[in-house]
Backbone as CSV, one residue per row, in Angstrom:
resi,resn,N_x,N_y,N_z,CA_x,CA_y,CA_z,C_x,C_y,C_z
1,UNK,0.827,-1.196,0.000,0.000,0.000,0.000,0.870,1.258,0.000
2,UNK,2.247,1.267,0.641,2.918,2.229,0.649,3.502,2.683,-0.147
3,UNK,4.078,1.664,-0.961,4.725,1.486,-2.542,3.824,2.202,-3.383
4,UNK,2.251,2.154,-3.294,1.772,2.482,-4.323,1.086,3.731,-4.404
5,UNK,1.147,4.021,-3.141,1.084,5.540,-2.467,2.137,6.394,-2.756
6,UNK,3.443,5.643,-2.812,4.190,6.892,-2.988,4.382,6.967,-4.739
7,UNK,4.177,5.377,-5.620,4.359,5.667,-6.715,3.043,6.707,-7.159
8,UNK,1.756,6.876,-7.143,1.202,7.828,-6.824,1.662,9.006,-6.532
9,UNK,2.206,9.300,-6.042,2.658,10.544,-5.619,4.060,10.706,-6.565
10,UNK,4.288,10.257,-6.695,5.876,10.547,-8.085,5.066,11.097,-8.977
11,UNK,4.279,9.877,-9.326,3.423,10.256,-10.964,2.593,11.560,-10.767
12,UNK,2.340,12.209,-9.678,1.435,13.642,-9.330,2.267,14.399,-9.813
13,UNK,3.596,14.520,-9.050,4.783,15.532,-9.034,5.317,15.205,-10.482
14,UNK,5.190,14.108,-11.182,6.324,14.440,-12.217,5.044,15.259,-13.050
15,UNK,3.677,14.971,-13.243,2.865,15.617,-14.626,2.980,16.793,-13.633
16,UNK,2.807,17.354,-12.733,2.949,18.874,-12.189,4.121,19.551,-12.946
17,UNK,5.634,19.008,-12.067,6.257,19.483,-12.389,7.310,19.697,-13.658
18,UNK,6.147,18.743,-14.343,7.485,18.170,-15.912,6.809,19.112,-16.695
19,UNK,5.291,19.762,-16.571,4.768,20.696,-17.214,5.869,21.872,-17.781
20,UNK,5.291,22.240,-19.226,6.124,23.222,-19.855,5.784,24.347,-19.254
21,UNK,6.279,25.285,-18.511,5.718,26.806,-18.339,5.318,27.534,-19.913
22,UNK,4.166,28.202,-19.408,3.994,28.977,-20.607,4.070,30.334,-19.767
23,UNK,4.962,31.307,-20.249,5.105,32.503,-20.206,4.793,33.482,-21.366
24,UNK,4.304,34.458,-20.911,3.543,35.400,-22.299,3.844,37.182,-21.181
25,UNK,3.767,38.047,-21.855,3.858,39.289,-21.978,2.702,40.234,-22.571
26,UNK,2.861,41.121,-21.851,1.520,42.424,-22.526,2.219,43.549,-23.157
27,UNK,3.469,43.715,-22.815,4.246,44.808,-22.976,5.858,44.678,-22.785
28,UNK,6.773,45.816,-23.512,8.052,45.401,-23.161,8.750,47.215,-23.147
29,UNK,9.563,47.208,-22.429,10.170,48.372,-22.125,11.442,48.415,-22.861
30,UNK,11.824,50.117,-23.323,12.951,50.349,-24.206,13.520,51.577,-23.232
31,UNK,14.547,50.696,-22.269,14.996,51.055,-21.213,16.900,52.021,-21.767
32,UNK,17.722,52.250,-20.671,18.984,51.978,-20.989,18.906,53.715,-21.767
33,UNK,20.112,53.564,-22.122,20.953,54.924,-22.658,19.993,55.976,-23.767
34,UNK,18.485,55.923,-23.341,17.361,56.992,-24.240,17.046,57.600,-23.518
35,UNK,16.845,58.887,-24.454,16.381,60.244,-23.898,15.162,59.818,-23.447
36,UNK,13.996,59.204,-23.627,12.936,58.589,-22.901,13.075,57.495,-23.165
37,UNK,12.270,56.430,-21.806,11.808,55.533,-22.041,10.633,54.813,-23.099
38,UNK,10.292,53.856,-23.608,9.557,53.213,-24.477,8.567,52.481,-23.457
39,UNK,7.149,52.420,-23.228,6.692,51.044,-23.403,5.667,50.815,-24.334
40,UNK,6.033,49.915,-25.067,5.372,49.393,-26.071,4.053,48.049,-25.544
41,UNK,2.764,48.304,-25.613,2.177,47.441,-25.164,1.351,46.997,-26.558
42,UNK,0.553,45.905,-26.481,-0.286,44.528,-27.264,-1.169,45.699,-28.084
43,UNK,-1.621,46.340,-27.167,-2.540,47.653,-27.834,-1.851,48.769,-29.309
44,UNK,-0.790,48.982,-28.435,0.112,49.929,-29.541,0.672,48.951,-30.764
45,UNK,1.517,47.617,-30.312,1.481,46.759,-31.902,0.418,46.680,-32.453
46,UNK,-1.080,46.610,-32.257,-1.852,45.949,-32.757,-2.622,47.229,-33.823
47,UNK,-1.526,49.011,-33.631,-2.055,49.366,-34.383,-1.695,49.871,-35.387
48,UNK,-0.158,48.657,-35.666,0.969,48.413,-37.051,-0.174,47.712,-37.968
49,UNK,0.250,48.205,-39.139,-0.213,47.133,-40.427,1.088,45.686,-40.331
50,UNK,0.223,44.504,-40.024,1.166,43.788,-40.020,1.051,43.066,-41.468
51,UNK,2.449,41.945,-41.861,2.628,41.846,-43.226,2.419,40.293,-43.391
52,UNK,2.714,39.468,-44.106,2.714,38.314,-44.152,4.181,37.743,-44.470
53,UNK,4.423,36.647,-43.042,5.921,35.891,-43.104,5.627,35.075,-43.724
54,UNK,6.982,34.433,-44.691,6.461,33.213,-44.743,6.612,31.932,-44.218
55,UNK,6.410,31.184,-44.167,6.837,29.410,-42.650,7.998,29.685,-42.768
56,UNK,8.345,29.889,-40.714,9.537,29.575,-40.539,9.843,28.454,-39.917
57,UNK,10.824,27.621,-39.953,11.636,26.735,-39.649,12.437,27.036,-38.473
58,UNK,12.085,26.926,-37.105,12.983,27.312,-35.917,13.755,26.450,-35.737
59,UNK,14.952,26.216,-35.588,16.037,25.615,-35.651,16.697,26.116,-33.904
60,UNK,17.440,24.603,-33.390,18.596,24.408,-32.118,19.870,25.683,-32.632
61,UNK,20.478,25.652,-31.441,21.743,26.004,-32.280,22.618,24.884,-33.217
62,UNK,22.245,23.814,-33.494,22.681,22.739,-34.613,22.879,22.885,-35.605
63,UNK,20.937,23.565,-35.374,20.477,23.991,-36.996,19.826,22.333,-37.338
64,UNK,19.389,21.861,-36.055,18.573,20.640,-36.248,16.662,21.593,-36.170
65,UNK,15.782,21.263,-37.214,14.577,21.580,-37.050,13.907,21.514,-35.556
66,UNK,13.559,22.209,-34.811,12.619,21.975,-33.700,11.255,21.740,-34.455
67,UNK,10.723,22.591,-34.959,9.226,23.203,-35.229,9.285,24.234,-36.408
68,UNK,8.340,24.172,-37.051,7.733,25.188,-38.107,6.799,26.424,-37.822
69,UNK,6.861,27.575,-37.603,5.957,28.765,-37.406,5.279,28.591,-39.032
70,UNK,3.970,28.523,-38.737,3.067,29.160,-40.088,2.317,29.842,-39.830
71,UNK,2.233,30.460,-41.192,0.837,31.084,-40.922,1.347,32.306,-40.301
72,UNK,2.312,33.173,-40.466,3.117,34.060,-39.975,2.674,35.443,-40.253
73,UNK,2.152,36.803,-38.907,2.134,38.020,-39.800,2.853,38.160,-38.331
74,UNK,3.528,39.833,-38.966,4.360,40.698,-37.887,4.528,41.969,-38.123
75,UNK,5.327,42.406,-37.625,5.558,44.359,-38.141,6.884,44.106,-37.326
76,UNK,7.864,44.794,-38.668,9.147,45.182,-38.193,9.456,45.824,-36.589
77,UNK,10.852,45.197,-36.223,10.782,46.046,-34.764,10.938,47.035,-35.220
78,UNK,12.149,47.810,-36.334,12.356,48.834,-36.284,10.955,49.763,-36.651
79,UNK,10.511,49.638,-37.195,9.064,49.925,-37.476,8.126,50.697,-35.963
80,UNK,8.713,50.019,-34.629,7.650,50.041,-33.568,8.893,50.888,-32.579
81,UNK,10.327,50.917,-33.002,11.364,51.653,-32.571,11.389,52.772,-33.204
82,UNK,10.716,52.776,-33.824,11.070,54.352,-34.933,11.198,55.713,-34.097
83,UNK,10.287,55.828,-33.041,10.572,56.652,-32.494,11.505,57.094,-30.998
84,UNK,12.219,56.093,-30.837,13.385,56.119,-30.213,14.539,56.616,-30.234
85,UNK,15.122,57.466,-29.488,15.455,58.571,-29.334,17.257,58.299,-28.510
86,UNK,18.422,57.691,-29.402,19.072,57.342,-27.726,19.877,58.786,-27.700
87,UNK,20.724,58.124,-26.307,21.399,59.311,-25.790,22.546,59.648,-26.457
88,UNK,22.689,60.481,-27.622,23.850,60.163,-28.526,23.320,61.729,-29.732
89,UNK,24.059,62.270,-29.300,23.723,63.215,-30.449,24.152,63.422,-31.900
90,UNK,25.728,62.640,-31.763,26.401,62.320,-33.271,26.026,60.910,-33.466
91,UNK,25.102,61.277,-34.796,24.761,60.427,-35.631,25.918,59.254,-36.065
92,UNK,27.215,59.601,-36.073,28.406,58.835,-36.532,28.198,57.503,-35.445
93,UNK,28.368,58.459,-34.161,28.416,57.380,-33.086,27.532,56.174,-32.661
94,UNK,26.373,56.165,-33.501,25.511,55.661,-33.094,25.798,54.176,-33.607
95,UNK,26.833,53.941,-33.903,27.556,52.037,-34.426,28.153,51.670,-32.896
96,UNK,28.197,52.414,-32.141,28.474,52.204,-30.746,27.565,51.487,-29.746
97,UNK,26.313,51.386,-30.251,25.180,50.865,-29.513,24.644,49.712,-29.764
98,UNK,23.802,49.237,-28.787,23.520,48.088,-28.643,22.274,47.476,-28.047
99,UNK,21.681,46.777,-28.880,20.292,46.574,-27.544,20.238,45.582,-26.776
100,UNK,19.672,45.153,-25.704,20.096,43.911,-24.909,18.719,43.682,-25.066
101,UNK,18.054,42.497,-25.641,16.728,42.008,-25.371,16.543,40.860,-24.325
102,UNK,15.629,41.356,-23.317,15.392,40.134,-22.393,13.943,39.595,-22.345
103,UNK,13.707,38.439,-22.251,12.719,37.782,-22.183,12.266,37.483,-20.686
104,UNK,11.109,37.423,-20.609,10.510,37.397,-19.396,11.248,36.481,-17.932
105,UNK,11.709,34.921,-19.116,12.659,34.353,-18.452,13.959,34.326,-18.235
106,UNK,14.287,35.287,-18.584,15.383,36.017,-18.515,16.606,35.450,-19.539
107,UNK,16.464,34.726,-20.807,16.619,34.556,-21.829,17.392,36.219,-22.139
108,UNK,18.220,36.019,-23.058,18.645,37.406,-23.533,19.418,37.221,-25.012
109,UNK,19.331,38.222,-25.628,19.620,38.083,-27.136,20.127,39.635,-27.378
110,UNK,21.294,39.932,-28.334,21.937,40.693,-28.273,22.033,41.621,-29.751
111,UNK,21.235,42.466,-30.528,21.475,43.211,-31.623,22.366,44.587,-31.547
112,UNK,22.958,44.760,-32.273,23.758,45.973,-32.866,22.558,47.143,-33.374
113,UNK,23.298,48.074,-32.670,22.564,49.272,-33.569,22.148,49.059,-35.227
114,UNK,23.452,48.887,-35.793,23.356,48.827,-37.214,22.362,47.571,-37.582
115,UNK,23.260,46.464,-36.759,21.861,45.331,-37.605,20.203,45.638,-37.408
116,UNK,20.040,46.365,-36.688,18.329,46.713,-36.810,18.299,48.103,-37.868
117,UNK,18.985,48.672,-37.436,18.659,50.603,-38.364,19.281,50.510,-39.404
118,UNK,20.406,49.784,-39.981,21.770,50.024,-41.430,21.713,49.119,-41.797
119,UNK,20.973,47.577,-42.105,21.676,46.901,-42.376,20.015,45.947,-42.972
120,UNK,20.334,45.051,-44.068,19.268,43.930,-44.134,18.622,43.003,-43.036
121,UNK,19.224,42.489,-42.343,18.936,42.287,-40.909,17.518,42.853,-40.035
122,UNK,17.621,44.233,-39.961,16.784,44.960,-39.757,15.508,44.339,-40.522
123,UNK,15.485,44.588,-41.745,14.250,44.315,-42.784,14.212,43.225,-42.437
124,UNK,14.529,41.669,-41.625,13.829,40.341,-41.337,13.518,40.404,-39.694
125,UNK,13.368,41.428,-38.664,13.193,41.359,-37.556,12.182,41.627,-37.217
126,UNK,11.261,40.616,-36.494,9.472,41.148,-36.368,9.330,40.679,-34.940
127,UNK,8.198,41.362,-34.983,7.348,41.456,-33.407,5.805,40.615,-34.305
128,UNK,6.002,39.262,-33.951,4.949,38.619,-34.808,3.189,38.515,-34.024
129,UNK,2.267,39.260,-34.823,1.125,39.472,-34.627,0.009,38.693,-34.888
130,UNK,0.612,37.231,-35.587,-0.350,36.295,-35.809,0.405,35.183,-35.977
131,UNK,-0.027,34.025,-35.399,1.220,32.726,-35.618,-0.212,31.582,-35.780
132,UNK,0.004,30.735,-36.990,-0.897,30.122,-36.540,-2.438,30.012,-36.545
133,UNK,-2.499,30.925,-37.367,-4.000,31.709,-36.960,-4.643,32.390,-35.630
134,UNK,-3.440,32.284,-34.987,-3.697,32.833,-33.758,-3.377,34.254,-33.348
135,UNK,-4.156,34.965,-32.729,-3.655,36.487,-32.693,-2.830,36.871,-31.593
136,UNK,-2.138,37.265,-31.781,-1.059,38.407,-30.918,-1.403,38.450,-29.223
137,UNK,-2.982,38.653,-29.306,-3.209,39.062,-27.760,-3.431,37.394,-27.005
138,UNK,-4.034,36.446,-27.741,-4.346,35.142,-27.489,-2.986,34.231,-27.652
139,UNK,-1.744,34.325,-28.100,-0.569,33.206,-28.246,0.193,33.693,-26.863
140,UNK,-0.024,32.326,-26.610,1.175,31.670,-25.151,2.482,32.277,-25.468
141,UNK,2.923,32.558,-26.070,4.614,32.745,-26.181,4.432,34.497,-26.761
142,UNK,3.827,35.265,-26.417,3.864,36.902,-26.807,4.290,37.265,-25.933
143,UNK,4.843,38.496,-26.068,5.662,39.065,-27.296,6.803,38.318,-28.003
144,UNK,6.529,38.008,-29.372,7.574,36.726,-30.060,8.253,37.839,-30.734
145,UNK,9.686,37.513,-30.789,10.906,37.966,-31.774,11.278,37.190,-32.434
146,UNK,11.067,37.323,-33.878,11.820,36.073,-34.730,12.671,36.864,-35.493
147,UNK,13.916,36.574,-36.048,14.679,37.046,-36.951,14.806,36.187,-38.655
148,UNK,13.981,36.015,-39.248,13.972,35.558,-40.304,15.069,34.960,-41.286
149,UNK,15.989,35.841,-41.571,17.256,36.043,-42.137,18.035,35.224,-41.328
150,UNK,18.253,34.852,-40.016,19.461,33.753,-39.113,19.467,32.586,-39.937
151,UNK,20.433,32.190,-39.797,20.939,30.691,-40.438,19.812,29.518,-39.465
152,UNK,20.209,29.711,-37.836,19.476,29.345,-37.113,19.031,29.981,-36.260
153,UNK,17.386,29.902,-36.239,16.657,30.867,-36.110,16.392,30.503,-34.697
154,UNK,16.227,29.407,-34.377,16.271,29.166,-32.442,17.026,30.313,-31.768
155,UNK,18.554,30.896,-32.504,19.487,31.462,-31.372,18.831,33.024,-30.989
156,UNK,17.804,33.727,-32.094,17.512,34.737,-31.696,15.966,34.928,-31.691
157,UNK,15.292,33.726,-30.959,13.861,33.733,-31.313,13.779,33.716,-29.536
158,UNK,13.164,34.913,-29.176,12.352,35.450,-28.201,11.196,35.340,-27.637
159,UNK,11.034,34.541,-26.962,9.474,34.404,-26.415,9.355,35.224,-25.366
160,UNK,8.071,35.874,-25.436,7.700,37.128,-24.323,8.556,37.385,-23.659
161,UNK,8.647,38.529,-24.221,10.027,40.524,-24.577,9.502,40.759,-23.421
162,UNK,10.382,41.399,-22.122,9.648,41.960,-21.554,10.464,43.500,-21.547
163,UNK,11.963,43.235,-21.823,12.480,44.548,-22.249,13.529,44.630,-23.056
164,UNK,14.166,46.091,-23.259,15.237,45.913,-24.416,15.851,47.537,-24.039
165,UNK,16.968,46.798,-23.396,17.846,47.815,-22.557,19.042,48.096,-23.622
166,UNK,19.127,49.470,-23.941,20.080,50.418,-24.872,21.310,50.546,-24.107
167,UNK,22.788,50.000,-24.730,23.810,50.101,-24.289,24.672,50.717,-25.379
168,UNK,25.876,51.004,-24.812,26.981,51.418,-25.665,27.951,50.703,-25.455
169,UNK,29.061,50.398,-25.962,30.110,49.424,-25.774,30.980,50.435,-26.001
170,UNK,32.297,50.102,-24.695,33.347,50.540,-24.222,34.423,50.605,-25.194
């Protein structure tokens, strides 16, 4: 009886605790070296024209397939950064910066000034507004960052942004 009491009780704790967390976001802050702060919330993306991705292929860092995103719409970050302002008044200097993106779980992913504002890069970086047929305010994993253009797209795919702190490098 005891044996089967406690195997009982394993099998409770493991479906409890083997559960995937789902973490999701309403909003994400554009913290760090700007003349103001940013927060960007579900409300303010939702009042981008978003575009149509096409299936992505999220990839390990291997570059072994995890999963396929379909059914893809988004709006450029730079698009929802546009009006960001950093602390930097020569335009030259601004290859000096850096954004630190963190995810709710404290996940973090690292862009260059240039690769979002100068560069092609920029043109594949979205804040995705429909995955799935599913909308933006309803998907488990919002605010999503996918970078399109990565070889492997696992290393800079973001599940619920909660901020994106502006640095400069020394």
């Amino acid at each position: 009886m005891k044996k089967s009491l406690l195997l009982l009780f394993a099998i409770i704790c493991i479906s409890i605790f083997g559960q995937e967390k789902k973490f999701s976001t309403t909003e994400f802050r554009v913290t760090g070296l700007v003349k103001k702060e940013l927060v960007i919330s579900l409300h303010d993306i939702e009042k981008y024209p978003a575009q149509n991705i096409k299936d992505l292929t999220i990839t390990n860092h291997l570059g072994d397939a995890r999963y396929t995103a379909k059914n893809l719409k988004g709006i450029l970050l730079k698009d929802l950064l546009k009006d960001l302002q950093i602390n930097e008044d020569s335009p030259k200097k601004l290859s000096e910066f850096y954004f630190v993106f963190t995810a709710i779980d404290n996940y973090k992913v690292v862009f260059s000034w240039n690769e979002i504002f100068n560069s092609s890069t920029g043109d594949n970086i979205y804040v995705i507004t429909k995955k799935d047929g599913t909308k933006i305010k309803d998907m488990d994993d919002r605010i999503l960052i996918v970078t399109t253009s990565d070889f492997k797209t696992g290393r800079r795919h973001i599940k619920a942004l909660s901020k994106i702190e502006v640095k400069r490098a020394q």
